[in-house]
N, C-alpha and C positions, 0 to 999 in steps of 0.2 A: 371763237377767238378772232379770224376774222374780222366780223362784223365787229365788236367791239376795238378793232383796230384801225377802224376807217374813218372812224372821226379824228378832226384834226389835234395833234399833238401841241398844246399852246407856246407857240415860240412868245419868250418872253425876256423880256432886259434885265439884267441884274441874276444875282445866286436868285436861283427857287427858294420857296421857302422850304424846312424840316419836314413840314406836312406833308409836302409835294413826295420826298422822295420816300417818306413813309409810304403813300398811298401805292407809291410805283412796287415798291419791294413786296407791299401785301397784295399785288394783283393776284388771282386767280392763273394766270398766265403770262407770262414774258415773252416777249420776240426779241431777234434782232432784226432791227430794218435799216434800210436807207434814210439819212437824215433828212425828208421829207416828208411835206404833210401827209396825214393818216389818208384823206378821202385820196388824196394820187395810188396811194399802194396798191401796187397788183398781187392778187395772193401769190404767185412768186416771190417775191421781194419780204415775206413774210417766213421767218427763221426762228419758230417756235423752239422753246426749250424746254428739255423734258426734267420731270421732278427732281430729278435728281439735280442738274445742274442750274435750277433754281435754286434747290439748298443750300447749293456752296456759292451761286451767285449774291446770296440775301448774307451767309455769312458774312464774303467777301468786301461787301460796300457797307454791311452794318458794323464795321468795324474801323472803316472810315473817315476823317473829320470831314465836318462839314465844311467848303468854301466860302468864301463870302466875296464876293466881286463885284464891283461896281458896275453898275448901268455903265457908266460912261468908257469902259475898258469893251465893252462890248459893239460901241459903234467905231471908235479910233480903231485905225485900217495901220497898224504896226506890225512887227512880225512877230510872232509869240503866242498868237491870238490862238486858243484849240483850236480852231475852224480852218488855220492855214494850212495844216496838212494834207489836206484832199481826203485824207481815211477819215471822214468821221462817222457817227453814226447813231442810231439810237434803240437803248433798250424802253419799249415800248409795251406799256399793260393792259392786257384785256379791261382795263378802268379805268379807260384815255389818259392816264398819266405816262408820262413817259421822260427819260435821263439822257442826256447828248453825250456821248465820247469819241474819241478818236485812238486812234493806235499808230504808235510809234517806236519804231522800232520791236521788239520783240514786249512792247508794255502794251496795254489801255489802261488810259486816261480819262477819267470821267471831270464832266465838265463841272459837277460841284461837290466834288466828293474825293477829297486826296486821301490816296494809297500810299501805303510804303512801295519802294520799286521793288520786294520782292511778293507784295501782294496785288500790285499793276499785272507783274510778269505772271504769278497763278490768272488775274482772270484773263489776260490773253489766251493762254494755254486753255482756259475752260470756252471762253469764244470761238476759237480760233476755227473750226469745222463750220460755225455760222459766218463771223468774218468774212471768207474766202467766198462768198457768196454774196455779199454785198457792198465790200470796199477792197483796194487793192494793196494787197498785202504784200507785194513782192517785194525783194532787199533792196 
């Protein structure tokens, strides 16, 4: 797992495409990590998930619509931006694909992938033991 999570995550303008988060959902393996590149991460920083909470992770987002956001919402420096929270972070797959989100308040928010808030709030709660490890959670 690791190793295939040391290559770089493609920061990229604009929603991913459907592909993308397909490929991330069918990884072999999921982390949570620090919203930086793959070759930075130290295997600390690496917050594997066990089978289980991949199952309900892959329910979770596959139940999702998909976002659609424009390139240019991604360079404008406003507030609203996912990024401005300082929590954010990435689920990242053993198949260098990887999802940006952030957590807010007692939710996570994924950056192309809207939840109902009472389906945000489950995957916080399924995060949240990984979170606390790499972004700061506190009230």
């Amino acid at each position: 797992m690791s190793a295939g999570l040391l290559v770089t995550c493609a920061q990229r303008y604009g929603s991913v495409a459907q592909e993308s988060v397909v490929e991330t959902l069918s990884s072999d393996a999921i982390a949570v990590t620090p919203r930086i590149p793959g070759f930075l991460l130290e295997p600390g920083q690496i917050h594997r998930l066990s089978s289980s909470e991949m199952r309900l992770l892959r329910t979770l987002l596959r139940g999702g619509k998909m976002r659609v956001v424009h390139e240019r919402y991604y360079h404008d420096d406003v507030p609203g931006r996912r990024e401005d929270s300082g929590k954010v972070f990435y689920l990242y797959g053993s198949n260098e694909q990887c999802l940006g989100g952030r957590v807010v308040g007692d939710m996570v928010e994924m950056d192309d992938i809207e939840l109902s808030e009472p389906d945000s709030r489950d995957l916080y709660r399924l995060l949240y033991r990984h979170l606390v490890k790499v972004v700061d959670i506190r009230p």
